[in-house]
N, C-alpha and C positions, 0 to 999 in steps of 0.2 A: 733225548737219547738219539745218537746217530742213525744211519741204517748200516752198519756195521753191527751194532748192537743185535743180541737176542740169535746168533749164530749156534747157540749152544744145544738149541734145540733143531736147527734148520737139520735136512738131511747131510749127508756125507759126500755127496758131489756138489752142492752149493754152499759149504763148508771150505774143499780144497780151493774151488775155484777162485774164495773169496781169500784167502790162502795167497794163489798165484799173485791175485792183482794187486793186492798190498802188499807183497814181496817187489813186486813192479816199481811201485810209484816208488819205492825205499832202496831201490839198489842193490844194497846188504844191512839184513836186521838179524836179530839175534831172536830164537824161536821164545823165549821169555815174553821179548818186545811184543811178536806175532799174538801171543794169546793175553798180553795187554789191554793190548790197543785195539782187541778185534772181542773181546769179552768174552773169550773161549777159557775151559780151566787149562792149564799146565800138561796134564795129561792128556786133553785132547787135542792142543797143539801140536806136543809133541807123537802124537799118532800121525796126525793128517804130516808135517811135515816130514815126518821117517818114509813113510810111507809115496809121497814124492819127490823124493831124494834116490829111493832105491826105482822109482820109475824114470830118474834122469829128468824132471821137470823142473826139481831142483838141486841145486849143488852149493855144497859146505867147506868154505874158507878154511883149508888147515891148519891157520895160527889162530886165527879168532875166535871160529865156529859158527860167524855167520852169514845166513844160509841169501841164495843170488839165484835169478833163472838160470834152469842149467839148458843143457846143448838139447837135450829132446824137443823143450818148448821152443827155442829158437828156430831150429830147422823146423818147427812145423808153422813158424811161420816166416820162416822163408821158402816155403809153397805154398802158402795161403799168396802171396804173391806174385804166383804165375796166371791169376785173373786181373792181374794190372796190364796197364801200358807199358810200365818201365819194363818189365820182365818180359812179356810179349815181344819189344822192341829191340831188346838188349843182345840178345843172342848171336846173332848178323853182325851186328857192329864189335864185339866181345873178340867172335871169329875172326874178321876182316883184320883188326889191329895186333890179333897172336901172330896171324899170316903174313904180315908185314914187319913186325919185330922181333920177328923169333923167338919168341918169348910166351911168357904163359900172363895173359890179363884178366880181371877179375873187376866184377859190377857189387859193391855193397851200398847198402842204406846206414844210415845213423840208426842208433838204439843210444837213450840218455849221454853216456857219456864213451860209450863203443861206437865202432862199426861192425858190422855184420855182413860177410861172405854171401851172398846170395845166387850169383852164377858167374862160370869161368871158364875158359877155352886156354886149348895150349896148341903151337904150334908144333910141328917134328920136330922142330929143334929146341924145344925148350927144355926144361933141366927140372925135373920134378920135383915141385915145392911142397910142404908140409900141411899148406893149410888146407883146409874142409870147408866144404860149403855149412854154413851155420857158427862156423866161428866169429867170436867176436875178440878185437883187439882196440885197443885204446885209440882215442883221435889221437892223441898230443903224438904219438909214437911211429904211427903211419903217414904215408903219403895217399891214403885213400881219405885221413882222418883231417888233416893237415887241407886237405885241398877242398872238404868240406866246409872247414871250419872259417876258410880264407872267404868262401864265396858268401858267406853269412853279413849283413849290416856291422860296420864296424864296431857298434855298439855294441850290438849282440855276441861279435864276436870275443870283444873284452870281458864281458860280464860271464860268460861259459869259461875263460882261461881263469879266472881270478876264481870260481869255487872249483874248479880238475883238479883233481890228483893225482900228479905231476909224478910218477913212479917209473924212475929210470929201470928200462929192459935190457939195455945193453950199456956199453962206455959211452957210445953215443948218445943215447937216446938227450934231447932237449927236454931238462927237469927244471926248468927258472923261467917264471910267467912272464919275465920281462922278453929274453931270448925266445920263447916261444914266439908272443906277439909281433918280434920284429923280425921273426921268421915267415909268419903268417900274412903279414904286412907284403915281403916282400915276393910269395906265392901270390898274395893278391893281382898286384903290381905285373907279375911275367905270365899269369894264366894257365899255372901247373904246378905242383908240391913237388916235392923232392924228398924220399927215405933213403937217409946215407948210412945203414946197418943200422937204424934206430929202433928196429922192433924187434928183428932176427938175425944173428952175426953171418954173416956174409952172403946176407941179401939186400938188393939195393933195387928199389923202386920209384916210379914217377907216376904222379896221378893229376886228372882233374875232374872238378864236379860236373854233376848232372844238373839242369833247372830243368822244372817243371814251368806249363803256359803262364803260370804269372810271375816268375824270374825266381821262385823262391828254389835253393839247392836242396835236391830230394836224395841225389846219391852222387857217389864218386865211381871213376872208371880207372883203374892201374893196369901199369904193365910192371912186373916185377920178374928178377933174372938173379941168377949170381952176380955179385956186387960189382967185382971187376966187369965185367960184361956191360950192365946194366952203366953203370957209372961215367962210363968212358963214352956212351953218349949220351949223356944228359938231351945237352942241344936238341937232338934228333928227334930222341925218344919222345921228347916234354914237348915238343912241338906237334906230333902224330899224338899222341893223345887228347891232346886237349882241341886238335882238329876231332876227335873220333868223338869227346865229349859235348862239344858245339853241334856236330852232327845230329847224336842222340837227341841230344835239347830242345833241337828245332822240329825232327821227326816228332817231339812231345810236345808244340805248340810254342816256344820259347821264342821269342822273334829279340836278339840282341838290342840294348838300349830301351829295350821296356822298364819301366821302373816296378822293381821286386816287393 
């Protein structure tokens, strides 16, 4: 018997928790699944997960029905996060590249197959965008996800395109693992990603990762604008970023040419 097992009698807060974290490792499951595989009856699945659904910790796929962490559990840990380095660090450099691009940039981390909004600065001139800290948007689809995903072992990086689910957002968005990879390939190669309206229609962004002291990529740094805006300097923009995210990297112990 697992230690999953015998949940039915545990109390009510180490019931949900256990809840949360099997919803975690599973992406999107179906609350049936949950009290499966977790040896709870039907009925007290379906309690514990109603029940954080309507507190926002979790949220339910309206074609399918199944249920995914939702935005409360995420934002609360993207503050658990502000006793890191990366977040302590990030803020100054976030500032500094809004202030020079006029533009609104933004620091997220990987979450499985997301990223996650974690802190962002806008310049006076920047053109107020949608998103919230705590959201998550797909890598294949961003240039926060994209520049992630490029700075990965090519292995690694293969092997995460080939199980994604590749769910075109826009006309643009890159839904074919082969065009992905040889988009990634070539974000590897120039040292910055590129969002050409692939997430949001008529927003256009440029991103690169973050390494941490042993080369491994911990997060990515964007600046994102209206698309004409944004678009018309690539060159510029991809270049000042990816200075801004070598910056961070090395404030984080990253010293280029260490093997990750």
């Amino acid at each position: 018997m697992g230690p999953e097992r015998g949940l039915e009698q545990s109390g009510t807060l180490e019931r949900g928790l256990a809840v949360l974290e099997h919803v975690g490792r599973h992406q999107e499951i179906s609350t049936n699944a949950i009290a499966r595989q977790l040896g709870l009856s039907r009925s007290a699945a379906y309690r514990i997960v109603g029940t954080l659904k309507n507190l926002e910790y979790l949220e339910a796929d309206q074609v399918t029905g199944r249920v995914r962490l939702g935005t409360r559990l995420v934002e609360l840990g993207a503050r658990a996060m502000a006793a890191t380095d990366l977040h302590r660090c990030a803020p100054r450099y976030l500032a500094s590249l809004a202030e020079r691009s006029g533009e609104t940039t933004y620091l997220a981390v990987p979450d499985n197959d997301t990223m996650v909004y974690v802190a962002t600065e806008r310049s006076a001139s920047a053109v107020t965008l949608a998103c919230r800290l705590g959201t998550r948007r797909p890598q294949h689809a961003t240039s926060l996800g994209k520049a992630w995903l490029a700075a990965l072992p090519e292995a690694d990086r293969a092997e995460r395109v080939r199980r994604m689910k590749l769910d075109p957002l826009t006309l643009k968005t890159i839904s074919d693992p082969h065009r992905l990879l040889d988009d990634l390939a070539k974000t590897s190669r120039r040292g910055w990603a590129i969002d050409e309206v692939e997430n949001e229609p008529d927003v256009g962004c440029v991103a690169a990762a973050v390494r941490d002291h042993s080369g491994r990529p911990i997060a990515a740094i964007s600046i994102a604008g209206p698309a004409p805006r944004v678009l018309r300097r690539l060159d510029e923009l991809g270049a000042s970023v990816a200075g801004t995210a070598a910056a961070l990297s090395l404030r984080l112990g990253y010293v280029r040419g260490r093997p990750a």
